[in-house]
N, C-alpha and C positions, 0 to 999 in steps of 0.2 A: 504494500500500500504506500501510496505518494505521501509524503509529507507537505502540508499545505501551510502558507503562515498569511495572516492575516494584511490587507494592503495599507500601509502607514497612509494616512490622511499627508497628500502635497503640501497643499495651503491650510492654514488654523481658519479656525472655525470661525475668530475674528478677522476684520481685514486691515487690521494696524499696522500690520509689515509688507501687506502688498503694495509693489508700487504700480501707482495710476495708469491705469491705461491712456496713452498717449502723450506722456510724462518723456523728454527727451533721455531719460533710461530704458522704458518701455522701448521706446522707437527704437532704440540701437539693440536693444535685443530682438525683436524683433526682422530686423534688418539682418542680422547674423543669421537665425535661423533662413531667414527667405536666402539668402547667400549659400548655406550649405544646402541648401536644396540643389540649387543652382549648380554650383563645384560638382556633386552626385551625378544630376540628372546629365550634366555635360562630360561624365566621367573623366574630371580633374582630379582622380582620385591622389593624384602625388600633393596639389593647393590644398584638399580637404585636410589630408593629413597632415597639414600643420598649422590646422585649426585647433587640433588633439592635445590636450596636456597629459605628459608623462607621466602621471598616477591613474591614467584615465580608467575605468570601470565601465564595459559595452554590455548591457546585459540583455535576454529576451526568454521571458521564463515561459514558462508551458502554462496554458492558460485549458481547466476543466468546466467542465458546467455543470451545475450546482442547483439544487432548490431555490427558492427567494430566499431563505431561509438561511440558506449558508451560501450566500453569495460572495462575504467576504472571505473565504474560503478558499475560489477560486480561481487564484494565481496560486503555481504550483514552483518555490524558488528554489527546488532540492533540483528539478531537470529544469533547464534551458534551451531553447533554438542557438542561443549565442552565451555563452559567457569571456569574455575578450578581454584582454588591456592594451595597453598602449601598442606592447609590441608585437602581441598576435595583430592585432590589427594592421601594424606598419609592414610584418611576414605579407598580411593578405594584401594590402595593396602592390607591395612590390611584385607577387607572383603573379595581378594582374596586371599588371604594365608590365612588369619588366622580363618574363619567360613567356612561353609557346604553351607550357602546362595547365592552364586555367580555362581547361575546356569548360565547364558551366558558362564563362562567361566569355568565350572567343566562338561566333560573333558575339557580341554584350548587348544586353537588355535594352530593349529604349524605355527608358521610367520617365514619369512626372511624377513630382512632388508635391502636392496641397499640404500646406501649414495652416492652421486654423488654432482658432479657441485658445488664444498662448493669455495666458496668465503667470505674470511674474511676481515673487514675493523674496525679500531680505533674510540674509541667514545672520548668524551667529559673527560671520566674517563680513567684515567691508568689502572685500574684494570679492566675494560670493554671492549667488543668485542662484534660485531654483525655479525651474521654469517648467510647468504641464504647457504640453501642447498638442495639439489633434492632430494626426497625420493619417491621408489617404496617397498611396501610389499606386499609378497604372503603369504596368509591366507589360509590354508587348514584345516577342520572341519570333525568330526567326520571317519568314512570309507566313504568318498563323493570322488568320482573320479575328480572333478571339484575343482578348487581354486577360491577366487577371489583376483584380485587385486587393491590397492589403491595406487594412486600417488597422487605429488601432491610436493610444495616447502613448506619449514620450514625457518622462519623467528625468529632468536634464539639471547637471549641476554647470552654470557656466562661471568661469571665473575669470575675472577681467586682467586682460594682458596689453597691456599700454593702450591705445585706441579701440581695441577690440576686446574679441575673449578666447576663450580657450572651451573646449569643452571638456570638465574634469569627468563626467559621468553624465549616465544617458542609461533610465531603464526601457524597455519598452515594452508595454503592455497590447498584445496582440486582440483583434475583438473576436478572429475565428479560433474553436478549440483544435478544428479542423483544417490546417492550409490549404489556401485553393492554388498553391504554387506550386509547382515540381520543386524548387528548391529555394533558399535562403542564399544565394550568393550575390548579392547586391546588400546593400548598407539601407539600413533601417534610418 
């Protein structure tokens, strides 16, 4: 049996610590996220990758379906689709760009990105932001007249690095239990 733990609450219950939507912090986060959309969707994956701060944590836990009842139940963080750091991830994009090995994605994916519903709020640290936000990609493969698409919320720590940010951590909460993907080789 799966071990299931309960999904910590993003934002408090108050909104003392969130900053305002359309607050020139907002925008700039914001702005980042629509940005790595962008780097992804143009597969810049070597620009994305130094978007990444070197403690980074990529995660995508296995999501079950559950009663009303025990819905907080179901995100499953014992299995994952992804559990990543900095430098699995930097292995994956090098073996995309830079070797012939990366059949899943040679020819690569054509994705778009929707970002949506991003709510920002203040951490413990100055320099830290936690950021929920909606993400929908369509994933279209080879000449296939069909797409598929994945949703699903992203649970993001960004942490500010001179003009910009970094992204320290990024969970993501998938909304199917069931993928309609053949596979996970494209960046959430």
């Amino acid at each position: 049996m799966s071990e299931v733990t309960e999904r910590p609450p993003v934002l408090p219950q108050t909104s003392s610590q969130r900053v305002p939507i359309g607050s020139p912090l907002y925008n700039q986060v914001v702005e980042f996220l629509y940005d790595e959309a962008c780097m992804l969707d143009e597969i810049r994956l070597k620009d994305w990758g130094a978007t990444l701060a070197e403690d980074l944590v990529y995660t995508a836990p296995l999501r079950q379906t559950r009663t009303m009842a025990n819905q907080a139940a179901s995100i499953v963080r014992t299995m994952q689709h992804y559990h990543d750091d900095y430098r699995s991830i930097m292995g994956r994009i090098m073996r995309l760009t830079g070797t012939k090995s990366a059949w899943a994605e040679d020819p690569p994916s054509r994705t778009r990105r929707l970002v949506t519903n991003v709510r920002v709020q203040t951490t413990g640290k100055p320099d830290e932001f936690k950021v929920l936000s909606y993400m929908l990609i369509t994933r279209s493969r080879f000449n296939f007249d069909d797409f598929d698409l994945i949703s699903g919320e992203r649970n993001d720590v960004l942490r500010r690095s001179g003009d910009t940010f970094k992204l320290a951590s990024r969970e993501v909460i998938l909304d199917q239990a069931v993928l309609g993907t053949p596979n996970l080789a494209i960046f959430l």
